[in-house]
mmCIF file as gemmi writes it, N, C-alpha and C atoms, coordinates in Angstrom:
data_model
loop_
_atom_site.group_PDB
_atom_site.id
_atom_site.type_symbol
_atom_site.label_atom_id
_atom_site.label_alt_id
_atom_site.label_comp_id
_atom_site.label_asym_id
_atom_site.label_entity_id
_atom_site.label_seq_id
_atom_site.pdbx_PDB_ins_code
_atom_site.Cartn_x
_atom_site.Cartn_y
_atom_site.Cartn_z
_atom_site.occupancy
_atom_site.B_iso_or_equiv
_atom_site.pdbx_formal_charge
_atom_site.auth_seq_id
_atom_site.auth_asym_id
_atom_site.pdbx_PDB_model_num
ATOM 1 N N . UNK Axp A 1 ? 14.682 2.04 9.613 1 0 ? 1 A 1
ATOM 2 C CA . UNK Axp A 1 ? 14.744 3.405 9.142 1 0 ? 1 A 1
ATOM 3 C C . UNK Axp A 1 ? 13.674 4.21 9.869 1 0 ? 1 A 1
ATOM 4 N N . UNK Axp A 2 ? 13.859 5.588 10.71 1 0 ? 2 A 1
ATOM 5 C CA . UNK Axp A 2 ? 13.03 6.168 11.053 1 0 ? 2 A 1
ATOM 6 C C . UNK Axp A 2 ? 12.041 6.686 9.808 1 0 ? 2 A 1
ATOM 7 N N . UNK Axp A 3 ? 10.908 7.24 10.388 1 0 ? 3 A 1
ATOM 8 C CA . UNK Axp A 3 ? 9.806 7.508 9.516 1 0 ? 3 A 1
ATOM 9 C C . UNK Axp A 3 ? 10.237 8.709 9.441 1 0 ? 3 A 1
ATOM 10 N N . UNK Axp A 4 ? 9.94 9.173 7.583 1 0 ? 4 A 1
ATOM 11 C CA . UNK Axp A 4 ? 10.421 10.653 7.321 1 0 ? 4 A 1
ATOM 12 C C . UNK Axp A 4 ? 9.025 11.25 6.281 1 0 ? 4 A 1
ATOM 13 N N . UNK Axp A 5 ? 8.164 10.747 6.438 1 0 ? 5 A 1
ATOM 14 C CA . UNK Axp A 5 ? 7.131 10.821 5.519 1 0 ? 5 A 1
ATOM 15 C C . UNK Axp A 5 ? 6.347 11.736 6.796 1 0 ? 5 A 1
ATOM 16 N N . UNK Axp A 6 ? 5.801 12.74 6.695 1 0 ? 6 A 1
ATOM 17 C CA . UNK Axp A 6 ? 4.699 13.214 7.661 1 0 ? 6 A 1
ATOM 18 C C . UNK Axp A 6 ? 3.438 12.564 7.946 1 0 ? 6 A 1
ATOM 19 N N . UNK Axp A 7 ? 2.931 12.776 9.237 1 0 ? 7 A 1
ATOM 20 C CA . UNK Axp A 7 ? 1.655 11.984 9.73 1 0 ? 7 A 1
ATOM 21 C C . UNK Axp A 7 ? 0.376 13.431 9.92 1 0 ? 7 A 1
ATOM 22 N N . UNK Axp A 8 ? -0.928 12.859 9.196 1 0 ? 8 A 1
ATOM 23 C CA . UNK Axp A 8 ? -2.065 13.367 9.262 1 0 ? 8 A 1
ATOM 24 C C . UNK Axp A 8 ? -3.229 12.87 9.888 1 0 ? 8 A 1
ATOM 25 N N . UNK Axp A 9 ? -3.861 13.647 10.749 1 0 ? 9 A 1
ATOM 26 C CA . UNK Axp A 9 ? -5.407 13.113 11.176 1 0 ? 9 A 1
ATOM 27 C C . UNK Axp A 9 ? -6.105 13.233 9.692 1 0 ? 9 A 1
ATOM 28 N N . UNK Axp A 10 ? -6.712 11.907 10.036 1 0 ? 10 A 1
ATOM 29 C CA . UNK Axp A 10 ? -7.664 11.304 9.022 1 0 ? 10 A 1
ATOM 30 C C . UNK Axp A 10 ? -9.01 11.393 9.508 1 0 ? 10 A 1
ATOM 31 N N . UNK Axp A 11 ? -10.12 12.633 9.54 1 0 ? 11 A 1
ATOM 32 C CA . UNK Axp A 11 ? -11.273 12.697 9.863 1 0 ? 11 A 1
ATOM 33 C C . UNK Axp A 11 ? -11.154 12.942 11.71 1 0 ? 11 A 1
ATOM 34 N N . UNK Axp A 12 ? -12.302 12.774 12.075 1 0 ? 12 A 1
ATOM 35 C CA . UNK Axp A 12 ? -12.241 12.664 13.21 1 0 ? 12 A 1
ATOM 36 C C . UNK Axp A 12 ? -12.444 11.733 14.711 1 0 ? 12 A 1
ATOM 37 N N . UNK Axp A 13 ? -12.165 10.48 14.251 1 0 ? 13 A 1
ATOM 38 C CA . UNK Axp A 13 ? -12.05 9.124 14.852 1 0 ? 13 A 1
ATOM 39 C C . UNK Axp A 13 ? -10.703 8.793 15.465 1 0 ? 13 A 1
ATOM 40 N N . UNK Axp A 14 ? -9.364 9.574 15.463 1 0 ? 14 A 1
ATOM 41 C CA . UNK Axp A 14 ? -8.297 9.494 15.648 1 0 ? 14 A 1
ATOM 42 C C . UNK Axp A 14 ? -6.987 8.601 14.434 1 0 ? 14 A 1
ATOM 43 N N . UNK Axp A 15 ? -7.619 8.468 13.653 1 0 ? 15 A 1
ATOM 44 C CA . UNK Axp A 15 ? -7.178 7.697 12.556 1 0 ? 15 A 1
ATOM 45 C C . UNK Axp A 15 ? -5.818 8.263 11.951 1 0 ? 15 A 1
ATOM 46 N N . UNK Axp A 16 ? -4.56 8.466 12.227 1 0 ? 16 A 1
ATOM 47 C CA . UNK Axp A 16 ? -3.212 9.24 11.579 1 0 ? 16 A 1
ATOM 48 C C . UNK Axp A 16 ? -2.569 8.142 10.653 1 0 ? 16 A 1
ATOM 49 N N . UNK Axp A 17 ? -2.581 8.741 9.778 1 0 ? 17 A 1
ATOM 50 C CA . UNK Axp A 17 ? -2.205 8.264 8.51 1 0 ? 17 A 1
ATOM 51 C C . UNK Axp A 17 ? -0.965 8.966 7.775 1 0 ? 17 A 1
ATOM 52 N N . UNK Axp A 18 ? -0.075 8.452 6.954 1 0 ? 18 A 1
ATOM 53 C CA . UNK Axp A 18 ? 1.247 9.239 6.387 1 0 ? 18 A 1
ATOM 54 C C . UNK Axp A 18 ? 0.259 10.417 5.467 1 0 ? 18 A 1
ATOM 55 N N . UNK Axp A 19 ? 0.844 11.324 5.249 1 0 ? 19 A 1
ATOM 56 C CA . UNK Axp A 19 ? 0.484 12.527 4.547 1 0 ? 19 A 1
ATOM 57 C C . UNK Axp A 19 ? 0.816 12.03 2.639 1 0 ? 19 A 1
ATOM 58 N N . UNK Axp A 20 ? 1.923 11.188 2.501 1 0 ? 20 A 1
ATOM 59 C CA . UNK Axp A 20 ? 2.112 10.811 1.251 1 0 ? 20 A 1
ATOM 60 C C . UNK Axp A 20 ? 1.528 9.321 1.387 1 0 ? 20 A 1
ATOM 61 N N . UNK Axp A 21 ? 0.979 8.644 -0.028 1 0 ? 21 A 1
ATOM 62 C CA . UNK Axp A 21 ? 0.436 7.346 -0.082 1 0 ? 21 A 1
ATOM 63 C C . UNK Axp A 21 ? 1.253 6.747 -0.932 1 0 ? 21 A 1
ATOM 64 N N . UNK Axp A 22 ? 0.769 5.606 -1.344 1 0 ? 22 A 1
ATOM 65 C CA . UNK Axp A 22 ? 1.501 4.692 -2.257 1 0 ? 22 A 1
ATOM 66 C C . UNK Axp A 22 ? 0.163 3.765 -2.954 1 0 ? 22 A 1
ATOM 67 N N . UNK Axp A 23 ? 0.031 4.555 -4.357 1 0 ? 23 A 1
ATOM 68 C CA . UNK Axp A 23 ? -0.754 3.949 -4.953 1 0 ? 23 A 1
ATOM 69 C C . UNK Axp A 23 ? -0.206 2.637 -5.893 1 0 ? 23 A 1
ATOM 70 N N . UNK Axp A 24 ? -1.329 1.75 -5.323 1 0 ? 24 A 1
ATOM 71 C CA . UNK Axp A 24 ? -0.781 0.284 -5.959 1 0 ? 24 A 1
ATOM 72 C C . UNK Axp A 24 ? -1.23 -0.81 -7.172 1 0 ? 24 A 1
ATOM 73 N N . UNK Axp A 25 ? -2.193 0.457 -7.853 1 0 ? 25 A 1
ATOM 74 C CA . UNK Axp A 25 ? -2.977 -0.144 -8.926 1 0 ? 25 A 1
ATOM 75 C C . UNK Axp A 25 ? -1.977 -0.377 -10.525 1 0 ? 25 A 1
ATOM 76 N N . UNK Axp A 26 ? -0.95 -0.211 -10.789 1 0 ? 26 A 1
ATOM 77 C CA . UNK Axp A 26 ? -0.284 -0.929 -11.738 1 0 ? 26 A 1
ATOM 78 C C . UNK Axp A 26 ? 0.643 -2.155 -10.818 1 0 ? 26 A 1
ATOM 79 N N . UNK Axp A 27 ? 0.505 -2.567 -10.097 1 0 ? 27 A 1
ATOM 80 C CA . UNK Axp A 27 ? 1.455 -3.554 -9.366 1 0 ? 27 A 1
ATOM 81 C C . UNK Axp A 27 ? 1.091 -4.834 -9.544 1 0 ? 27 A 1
ATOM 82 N N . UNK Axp A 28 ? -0.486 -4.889 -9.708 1 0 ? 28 A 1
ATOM 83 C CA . UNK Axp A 28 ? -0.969 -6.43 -10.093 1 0 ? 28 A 1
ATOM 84 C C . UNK Axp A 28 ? -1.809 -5.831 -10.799 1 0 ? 28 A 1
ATOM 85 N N . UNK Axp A 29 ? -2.067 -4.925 -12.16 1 0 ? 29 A 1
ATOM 86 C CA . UNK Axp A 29 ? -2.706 -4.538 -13.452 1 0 ? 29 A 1
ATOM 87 C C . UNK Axp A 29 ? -1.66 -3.873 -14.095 1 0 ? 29 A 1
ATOM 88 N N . UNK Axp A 30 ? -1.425 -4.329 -15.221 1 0 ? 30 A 1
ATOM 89 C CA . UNK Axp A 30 ? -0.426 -3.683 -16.154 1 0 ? 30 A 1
ATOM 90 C C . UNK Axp A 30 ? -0.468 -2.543 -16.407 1 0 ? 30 A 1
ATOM 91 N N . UNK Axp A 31 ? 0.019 -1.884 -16.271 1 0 ? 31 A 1
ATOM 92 C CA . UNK Axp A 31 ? 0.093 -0.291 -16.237 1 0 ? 31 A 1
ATOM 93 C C . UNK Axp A 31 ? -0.172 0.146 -18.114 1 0 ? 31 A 1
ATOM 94 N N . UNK Axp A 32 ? -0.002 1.643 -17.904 1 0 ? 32 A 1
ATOM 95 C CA . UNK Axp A 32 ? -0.394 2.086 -18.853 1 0 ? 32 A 1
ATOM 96 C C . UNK Axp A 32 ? 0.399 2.427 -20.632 1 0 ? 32 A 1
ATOM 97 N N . UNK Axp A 33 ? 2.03 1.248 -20 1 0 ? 33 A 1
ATOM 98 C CA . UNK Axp A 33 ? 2.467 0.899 -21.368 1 0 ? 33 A 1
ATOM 99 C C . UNK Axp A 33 ? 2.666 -0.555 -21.843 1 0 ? 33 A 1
ATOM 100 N N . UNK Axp A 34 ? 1.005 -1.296 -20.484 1 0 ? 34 A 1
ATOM 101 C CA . UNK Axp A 34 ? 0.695 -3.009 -21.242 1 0 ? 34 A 1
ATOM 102 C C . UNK Axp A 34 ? 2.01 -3.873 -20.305 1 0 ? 34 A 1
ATOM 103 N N . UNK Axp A 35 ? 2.529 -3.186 -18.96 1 0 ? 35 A 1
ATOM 104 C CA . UNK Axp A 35 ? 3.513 -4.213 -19.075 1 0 ? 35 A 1
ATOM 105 C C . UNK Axp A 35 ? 3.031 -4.116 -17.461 1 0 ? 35 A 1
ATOM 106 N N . UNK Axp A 36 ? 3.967 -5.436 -16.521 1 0 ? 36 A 1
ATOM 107 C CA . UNK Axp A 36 ? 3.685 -5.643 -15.345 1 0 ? 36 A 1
ATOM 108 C C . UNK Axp A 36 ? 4.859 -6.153 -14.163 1 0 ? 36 A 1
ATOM 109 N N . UNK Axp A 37 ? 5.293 -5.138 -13.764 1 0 ? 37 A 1
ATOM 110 C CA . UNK Axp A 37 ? 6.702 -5.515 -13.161 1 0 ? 37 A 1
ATOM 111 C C . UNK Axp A 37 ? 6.393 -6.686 -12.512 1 0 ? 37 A 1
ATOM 112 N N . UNK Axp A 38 ? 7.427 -7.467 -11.93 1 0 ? 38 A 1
ATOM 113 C CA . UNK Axp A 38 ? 7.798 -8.967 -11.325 1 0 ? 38 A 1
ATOM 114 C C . UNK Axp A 38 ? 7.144 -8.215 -9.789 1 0 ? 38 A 1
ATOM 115 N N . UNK Axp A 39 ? 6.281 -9.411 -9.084 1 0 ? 39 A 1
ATOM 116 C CA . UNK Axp A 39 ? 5.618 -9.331 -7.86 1 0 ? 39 A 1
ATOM 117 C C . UNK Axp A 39 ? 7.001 -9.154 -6.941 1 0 ? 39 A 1
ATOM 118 N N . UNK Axp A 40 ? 8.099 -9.704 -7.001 1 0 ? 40 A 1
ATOM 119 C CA . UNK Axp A 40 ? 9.268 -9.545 -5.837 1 0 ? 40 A 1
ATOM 120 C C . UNK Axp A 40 ? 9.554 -8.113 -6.045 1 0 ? 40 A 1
ATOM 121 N N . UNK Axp A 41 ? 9.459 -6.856 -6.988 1 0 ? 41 A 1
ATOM 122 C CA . UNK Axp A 41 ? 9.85 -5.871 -7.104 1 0 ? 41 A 1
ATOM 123 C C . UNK Axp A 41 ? 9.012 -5.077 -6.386 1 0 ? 41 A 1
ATOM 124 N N . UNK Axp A 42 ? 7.354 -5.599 -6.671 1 0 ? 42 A 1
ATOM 125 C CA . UNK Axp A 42 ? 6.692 -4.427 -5.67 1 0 ? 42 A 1
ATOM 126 C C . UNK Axp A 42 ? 6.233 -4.631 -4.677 1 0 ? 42 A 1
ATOM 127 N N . UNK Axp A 43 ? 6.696 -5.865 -3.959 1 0 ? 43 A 1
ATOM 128 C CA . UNK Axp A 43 ? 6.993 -6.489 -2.351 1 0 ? 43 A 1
ATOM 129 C C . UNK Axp A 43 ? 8.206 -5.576 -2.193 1 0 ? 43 A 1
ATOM 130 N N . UNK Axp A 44 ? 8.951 -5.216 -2.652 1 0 ? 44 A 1
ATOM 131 C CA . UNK Axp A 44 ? 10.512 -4.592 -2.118 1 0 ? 44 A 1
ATOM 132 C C . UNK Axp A 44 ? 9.562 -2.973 -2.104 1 0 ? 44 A 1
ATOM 133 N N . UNK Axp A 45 ? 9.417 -2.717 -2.937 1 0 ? 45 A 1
ATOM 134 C CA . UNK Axp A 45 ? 8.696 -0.889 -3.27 1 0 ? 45 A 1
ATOM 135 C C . UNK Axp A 45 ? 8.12 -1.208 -2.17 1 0 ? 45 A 1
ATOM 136 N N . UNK Axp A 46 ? 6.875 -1.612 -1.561 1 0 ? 46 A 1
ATOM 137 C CA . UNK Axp A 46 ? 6.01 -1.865 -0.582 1 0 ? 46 A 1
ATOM 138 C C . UNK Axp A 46 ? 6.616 -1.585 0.278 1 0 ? 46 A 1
ATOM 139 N N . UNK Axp A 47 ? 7.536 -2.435 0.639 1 0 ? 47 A 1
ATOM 140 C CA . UNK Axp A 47 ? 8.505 -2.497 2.202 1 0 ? 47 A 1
ATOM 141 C C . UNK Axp A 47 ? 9.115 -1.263 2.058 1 0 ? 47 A 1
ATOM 142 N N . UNK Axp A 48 ? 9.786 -0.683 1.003 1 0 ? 48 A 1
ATOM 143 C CA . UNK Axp A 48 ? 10.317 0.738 1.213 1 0 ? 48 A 1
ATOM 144 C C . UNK Axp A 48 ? 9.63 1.84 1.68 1 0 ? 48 A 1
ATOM 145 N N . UNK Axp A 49 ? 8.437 1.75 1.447 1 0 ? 49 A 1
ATOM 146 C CA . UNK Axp A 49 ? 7.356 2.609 1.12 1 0 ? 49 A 1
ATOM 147 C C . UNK Axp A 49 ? 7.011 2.588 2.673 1 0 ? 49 A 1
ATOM 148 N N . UNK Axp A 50 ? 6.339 1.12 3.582 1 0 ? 50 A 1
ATOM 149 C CA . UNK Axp A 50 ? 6.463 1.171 4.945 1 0 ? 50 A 1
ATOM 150 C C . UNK Axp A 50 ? 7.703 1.621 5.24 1 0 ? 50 A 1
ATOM 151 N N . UNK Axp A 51 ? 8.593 1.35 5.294 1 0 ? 51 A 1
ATOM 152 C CA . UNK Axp A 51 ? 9.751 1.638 6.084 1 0 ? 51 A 1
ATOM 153 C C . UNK Axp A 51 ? 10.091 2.957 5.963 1 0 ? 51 A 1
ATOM 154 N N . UNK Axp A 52 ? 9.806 3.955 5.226 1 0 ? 52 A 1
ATOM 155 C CA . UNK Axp A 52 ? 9.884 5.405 4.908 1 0 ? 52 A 1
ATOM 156 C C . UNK Axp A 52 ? 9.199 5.857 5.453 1 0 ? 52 A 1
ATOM 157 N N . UNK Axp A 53 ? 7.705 5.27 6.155 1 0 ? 53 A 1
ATOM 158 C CA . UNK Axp A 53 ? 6.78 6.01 7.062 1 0 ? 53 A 1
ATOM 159 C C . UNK Axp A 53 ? 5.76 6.183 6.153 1 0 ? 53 A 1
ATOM 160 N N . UNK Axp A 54 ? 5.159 5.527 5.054 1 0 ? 54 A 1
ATOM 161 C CA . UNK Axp A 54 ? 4.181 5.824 4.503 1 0 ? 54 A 1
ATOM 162 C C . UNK Axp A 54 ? 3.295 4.333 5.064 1 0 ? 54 A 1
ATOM 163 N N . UNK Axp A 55 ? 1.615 5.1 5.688 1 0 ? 55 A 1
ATOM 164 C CA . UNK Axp A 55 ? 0.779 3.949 6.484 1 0 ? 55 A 1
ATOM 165 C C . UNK Axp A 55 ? -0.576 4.201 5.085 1 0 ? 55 A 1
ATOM 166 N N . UNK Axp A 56 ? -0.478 4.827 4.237 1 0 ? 56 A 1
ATOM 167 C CA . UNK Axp A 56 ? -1.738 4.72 3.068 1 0 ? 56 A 1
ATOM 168 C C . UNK Axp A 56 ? -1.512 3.697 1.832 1 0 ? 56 A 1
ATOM 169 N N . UNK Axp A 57 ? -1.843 3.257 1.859 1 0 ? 57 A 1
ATOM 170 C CA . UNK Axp A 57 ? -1.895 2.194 0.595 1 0 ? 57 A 1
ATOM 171 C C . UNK Axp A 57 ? -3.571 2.414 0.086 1 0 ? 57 A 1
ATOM 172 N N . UNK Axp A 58 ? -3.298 2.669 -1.331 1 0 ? 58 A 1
ATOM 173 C CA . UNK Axp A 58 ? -4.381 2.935 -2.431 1 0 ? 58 A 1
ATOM 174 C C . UNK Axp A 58 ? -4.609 1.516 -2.586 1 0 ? 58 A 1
ATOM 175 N N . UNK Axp A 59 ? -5.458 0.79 -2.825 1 0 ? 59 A 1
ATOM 176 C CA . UNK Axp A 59 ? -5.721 -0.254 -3.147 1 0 ? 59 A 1
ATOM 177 C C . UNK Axp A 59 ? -7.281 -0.776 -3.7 1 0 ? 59 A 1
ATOM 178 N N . UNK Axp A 60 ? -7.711 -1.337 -4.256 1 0 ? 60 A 1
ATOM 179 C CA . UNK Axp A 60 ? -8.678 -1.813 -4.465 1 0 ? 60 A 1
ATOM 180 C C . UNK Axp A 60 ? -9.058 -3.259 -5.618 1 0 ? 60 A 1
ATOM 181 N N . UNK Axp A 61 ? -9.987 -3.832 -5.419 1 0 ? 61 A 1
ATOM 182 C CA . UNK Axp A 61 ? -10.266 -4.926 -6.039 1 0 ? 61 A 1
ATOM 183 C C . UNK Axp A 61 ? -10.337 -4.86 -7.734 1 0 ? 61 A 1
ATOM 184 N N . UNK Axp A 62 ? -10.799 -3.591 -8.068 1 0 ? 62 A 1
ATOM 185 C CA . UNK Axp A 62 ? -11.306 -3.099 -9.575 1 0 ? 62 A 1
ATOM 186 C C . UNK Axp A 62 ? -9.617 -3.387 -10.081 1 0 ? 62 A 1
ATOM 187 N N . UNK Axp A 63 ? -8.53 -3.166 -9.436 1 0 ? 63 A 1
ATOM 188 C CA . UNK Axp A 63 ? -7.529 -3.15 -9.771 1 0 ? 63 A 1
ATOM 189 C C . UNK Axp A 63 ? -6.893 -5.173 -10.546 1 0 ? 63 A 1
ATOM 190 N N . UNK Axp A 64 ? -7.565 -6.018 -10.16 1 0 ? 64 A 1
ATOM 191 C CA . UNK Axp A 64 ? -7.86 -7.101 -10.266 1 0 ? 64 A 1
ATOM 192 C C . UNK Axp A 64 ? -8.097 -8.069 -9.278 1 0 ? 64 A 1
ATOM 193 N N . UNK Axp A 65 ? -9.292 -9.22 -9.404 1 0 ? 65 A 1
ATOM 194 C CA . UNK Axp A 65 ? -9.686 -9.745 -8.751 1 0 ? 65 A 1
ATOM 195 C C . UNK Axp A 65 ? -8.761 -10.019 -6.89 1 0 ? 65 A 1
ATOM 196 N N . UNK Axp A 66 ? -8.873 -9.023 -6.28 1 0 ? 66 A 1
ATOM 197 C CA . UNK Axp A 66 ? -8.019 -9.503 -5.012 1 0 ? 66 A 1
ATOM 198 C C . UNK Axp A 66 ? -6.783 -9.187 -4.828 1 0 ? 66 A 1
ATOM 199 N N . UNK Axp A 67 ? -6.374 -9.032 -5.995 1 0 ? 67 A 1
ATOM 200 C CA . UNK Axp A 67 ? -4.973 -9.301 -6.53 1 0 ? 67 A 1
ATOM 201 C C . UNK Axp A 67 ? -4.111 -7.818 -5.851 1 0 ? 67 A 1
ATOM 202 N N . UNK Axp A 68 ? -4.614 -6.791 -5.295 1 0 ? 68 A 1
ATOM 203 C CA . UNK Axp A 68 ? -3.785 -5.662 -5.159 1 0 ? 68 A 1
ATOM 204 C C . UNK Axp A 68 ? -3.735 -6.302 -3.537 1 0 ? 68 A 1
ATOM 205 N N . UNK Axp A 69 ? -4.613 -6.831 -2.683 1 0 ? 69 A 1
ATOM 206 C CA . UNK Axp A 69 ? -4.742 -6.987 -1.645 1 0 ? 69 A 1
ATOM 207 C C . UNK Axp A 69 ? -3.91 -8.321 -1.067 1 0 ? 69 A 1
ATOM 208 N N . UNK Axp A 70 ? -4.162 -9.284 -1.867 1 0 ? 70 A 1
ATOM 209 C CA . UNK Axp A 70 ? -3.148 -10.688 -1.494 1 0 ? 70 A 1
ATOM 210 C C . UNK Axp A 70 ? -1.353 -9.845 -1.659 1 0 ? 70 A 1
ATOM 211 N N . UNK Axp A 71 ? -1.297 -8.986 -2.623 1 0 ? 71 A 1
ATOM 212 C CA . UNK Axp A 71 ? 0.093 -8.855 -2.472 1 0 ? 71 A 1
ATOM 213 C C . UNK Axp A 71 ? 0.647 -8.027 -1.242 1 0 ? 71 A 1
ATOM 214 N N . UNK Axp A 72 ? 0.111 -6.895 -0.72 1 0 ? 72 A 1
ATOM 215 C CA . UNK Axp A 72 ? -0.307 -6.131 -0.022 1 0 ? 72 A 1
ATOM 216 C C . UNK Axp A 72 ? -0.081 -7.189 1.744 1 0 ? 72 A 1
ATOM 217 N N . UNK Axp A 73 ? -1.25 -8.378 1.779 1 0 ? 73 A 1
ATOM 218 C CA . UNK Axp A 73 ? -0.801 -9.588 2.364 1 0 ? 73 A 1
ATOM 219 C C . UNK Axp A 73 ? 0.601 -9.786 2.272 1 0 ? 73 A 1
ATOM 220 N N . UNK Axp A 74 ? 1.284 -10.19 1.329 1 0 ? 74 A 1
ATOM 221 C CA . UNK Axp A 74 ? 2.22 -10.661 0.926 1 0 ? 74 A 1
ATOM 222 C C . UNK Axp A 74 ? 3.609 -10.388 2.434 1 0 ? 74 A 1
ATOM 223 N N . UNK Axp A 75 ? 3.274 -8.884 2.198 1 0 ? 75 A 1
ATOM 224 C CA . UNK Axp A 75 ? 4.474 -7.862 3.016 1 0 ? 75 A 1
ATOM 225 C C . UNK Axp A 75 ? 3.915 -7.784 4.264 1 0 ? 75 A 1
ATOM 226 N N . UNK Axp A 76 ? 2.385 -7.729 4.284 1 0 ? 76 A 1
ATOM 227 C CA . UNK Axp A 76 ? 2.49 -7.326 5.782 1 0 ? 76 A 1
ATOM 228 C C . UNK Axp A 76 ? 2.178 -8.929 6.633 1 0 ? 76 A 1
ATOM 229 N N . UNK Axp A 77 ? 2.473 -9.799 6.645 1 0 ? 77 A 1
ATOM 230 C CA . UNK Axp A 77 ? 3.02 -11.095 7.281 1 0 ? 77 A 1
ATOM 231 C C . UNK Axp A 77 ? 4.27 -11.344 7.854 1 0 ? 77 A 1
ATOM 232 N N . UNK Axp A 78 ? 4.819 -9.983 7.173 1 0 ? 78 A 1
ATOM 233 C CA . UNK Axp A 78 ? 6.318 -9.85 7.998 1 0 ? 78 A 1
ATOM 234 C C . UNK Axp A 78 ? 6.448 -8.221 8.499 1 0 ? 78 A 1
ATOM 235 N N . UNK Axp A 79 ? 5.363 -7.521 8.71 1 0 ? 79 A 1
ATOM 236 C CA . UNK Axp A 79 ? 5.334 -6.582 9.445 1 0 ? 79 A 1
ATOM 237 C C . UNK Axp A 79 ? 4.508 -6.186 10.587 1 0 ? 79 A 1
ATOM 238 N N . UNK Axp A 80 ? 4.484 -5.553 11.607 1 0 ? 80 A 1
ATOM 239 C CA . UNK Axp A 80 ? 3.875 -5.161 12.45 1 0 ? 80 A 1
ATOM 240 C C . UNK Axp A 80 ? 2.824 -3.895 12.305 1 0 ? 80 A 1
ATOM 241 N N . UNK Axp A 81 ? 1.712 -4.236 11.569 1 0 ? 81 A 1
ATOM 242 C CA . UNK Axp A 81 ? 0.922 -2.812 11.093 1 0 ? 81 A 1
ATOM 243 C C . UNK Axp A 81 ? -0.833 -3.306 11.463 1 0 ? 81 A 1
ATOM 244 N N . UNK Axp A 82 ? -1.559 -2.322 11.159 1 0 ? 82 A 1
ATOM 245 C CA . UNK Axp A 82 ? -2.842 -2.734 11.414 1 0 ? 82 A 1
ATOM 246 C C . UNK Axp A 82 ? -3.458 -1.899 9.557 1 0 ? 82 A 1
ATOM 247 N N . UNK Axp A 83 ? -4.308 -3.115 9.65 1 0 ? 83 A 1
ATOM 248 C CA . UNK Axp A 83 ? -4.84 -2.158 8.358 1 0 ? 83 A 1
ATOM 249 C C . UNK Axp A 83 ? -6.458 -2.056 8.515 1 0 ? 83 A 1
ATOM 250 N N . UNK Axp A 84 ? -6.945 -0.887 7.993 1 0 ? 84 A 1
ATOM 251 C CA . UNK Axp A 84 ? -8.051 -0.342 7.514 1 0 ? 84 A 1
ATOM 252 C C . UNK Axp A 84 ? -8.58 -0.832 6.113 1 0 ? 84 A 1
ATOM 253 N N . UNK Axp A 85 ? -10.035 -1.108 6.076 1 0 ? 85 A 1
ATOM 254 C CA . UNK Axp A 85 ? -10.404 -1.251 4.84 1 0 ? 85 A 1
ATOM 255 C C . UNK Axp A 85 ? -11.82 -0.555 4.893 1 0 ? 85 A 1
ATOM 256 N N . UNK Axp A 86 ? -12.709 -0.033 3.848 1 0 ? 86 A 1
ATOM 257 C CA . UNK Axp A 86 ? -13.809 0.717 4.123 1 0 ? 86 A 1
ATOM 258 C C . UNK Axp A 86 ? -14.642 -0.887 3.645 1 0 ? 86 A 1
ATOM 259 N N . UNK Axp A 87 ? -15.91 -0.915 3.841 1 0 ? 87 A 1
ATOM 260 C CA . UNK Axp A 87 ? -16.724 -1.443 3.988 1 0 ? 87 A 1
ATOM 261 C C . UNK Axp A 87 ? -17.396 -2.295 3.222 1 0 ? 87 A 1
ATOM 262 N N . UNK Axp A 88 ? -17.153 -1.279 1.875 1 0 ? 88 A 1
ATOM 263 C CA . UNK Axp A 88 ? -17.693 -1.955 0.577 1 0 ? 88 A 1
ATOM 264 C C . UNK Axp A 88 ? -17.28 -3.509 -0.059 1 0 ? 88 A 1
């Protein structure tokens, strides 16, 4: 699928990033009515989400131990992407 999501400079290092993200903190933490969809559902959302042209993924550890990032792993073992992480 061509990319239909718009691309933004991110600061000034050359960094272009999709203009829309995909936040992934109920995907491995139960969201906010206690429940937690099946990991094959938001491996599929994920891949849609790349394949639509979105390169931001929200992610972080607070979300549970690792757990937003191993899945995150999960998809991109079968994709061609580079990822960014800040430092902390």
């Amino acid at each position: 699928m061509a990319s239909v999501v718009p691309k933004l400079n991110l600061g000034s290092q050359g960094l272009v990033v999709s203009a829309q993200g995909l936040g992934c903190m109920s995907m491995t933490r139960p969201g906010i009515l206690g429940t937690l969809e099946p990991e094959a559902d938001m491996i599929e959302l994920i891949r849609h989400a790349i394949d639509s042209g979105v390169t931001f993924l929200d992610t972080s550890d607070f979300y549970g131990a690792n757990a937003n990032e191993i899945l995150i792993g999960k998809v991109s073992n079968t994709i061609k992407t580079q990822f960014f992480g800040n430092p902390w």
